[in-house]
C-alpha positions, 0 to 999 in steps of 0.5 A: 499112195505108194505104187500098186503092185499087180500080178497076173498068172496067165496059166494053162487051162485043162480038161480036169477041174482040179488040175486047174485049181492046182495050177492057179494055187501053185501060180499065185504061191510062186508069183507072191515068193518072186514077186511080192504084189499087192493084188494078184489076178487070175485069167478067165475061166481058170478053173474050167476050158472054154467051151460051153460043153464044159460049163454046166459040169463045172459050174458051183454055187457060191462058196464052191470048191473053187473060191473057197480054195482061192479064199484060202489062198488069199487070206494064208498070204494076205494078198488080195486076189481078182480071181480071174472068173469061173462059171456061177452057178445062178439061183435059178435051174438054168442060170449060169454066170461067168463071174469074177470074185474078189477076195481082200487080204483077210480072205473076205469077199470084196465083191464079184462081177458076172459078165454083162456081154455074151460072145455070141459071134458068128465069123465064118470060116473062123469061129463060132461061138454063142455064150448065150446058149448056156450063159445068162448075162450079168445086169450090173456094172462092177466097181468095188472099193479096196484098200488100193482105191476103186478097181473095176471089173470087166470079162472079156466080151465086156471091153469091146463096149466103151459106155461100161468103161466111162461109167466105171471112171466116173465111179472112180476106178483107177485101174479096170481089170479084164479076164479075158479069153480072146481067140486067135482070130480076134486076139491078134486084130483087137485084144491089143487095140482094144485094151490100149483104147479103153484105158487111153479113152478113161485116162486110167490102167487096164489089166488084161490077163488071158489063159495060155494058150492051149492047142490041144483044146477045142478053143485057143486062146491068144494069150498076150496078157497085157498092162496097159497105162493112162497114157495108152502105152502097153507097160508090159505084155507076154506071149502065148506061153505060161507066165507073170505079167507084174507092174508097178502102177504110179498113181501120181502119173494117172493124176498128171495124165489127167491134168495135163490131158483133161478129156474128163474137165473138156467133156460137153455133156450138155451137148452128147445128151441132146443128140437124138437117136 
């Protein structure tokens, strides 16, 4: 298979809905005259800030105004597009997701991920956040089938549990992309170590895209999208400012990391699974 080539749009979130899907629109046109990708990924929450004030006013059902403009996009360009995520809403009255949907080249839906961990955290003198209290969780690990191979889905919180990613390899991901919305605490302590281990840890790429960094929000983002290779090296990573993130993935290096390096052949499942509580 040829080399896979990935695009991200960190773009800058505001309080207006529409001037957001203006902004993701414009990103994804500019980035496929410049840059040509195969797959093109939006941040987390692009369409709304992130705050949990903002997410029952700018949830939608699905079709809603959001994926169907992203929709549009993918199949005007023929480009298949991870559109970053956007706050679902559920069947039920109070169901909110933060969820991720994947549109093929023709403008098909290829799948969606709702976030299965909540950032429910509390670091004092820090940040407090607690999705939960508008949030409900996803329930199902997120692998889906492209013409580019198996790709898996995680949001953000989702990284800092290793047992979705072996599960994803296991399912034959190549490539895991994470929408991801890290702050400026946790941003500079984990997003780099984190995004480095899970691939390094799997023996696959991770492609982790953040909304800019915006400080007149009430929640500031750290930025720093970044593609991460099977070898655990970072192949390219942006500041905090709007931008691209584009790579090239060689497949053929993922297949000579694993054969070189083989964690997966070594594995002693008899052994991990005889382990008590």
């Amino acid at each position: 298979m040829k080399n896979l080539k990935v695009l991200g749009c960190q773009m800058m979130v505001e309080t207006e809905k529409e001037k957001n899907l203006q902004k993701a629109e414009e990103m994804v046109t500019r980035g496929i005259k410049e840059y040509h990708p195969d797959i093109i990924i939006l941040p987390e929450m692009f369409n709304t800030p992130y705050d949990n004030s903002y997410f029952p006013e700018f949830s939608e059902p699905y079709p809603g105004e959001s994926t169907l403009r992203i929709q549009t996009l993918a199949k005007e360009h023929g480009v298949m597009i991870i559109a970053g995520s956007i706050p679902e809403k559920g069947r039920g009255k109070q169901e909110i997701y933060n969820t991720t949907y994947v549109f093929g080249e023709g403008g098909e839906l290829l799948g969606k991920h709702r976030k299965i961990h909540l950032f429910d955290i509390d670091i004092p003198g820090k940040i407090t956040f607690k999705e939960s209290d508008v949030l409900s969780r996803g329930k199902k690990i997120t692998v889906l089938d492209t013409k580019f191979g198996k790709i898996g889905i995680a949001i953000c919180y989702d990284v800092r549990f290793p047992e979705i990613f072996q599960i994803m390899e296991k399912q034959g991901a190549r490539l895991v992309v994470v929408p991801g919305a890290f702050n400026l605490t946790t941003g500079p302590a984990h997003w780099e170590l984190l995004m480095r281990s899970r691939a390094l840890d799997n023996q696959l790429y991770v492609a982790a895209v953040s909304p800019a960094r915006n400080l007149k929000a009430s929640y500031h983002a750290y930025g720093h999208s970044m593609i991460v290779d099977p070898w655990g090296r970072v192949l390219k990573e942006l500041e905090e400012k709007e931008d691209f993130i584009y790579q090239e993935l060689n497949f053929d290096y993922l297949k000579q990391v694993r054969r070189e390096l083989p964690t997966r052949k070594n594995r002693l499942k008899e052994l991990y699974e005889t382990v008590k509580k």
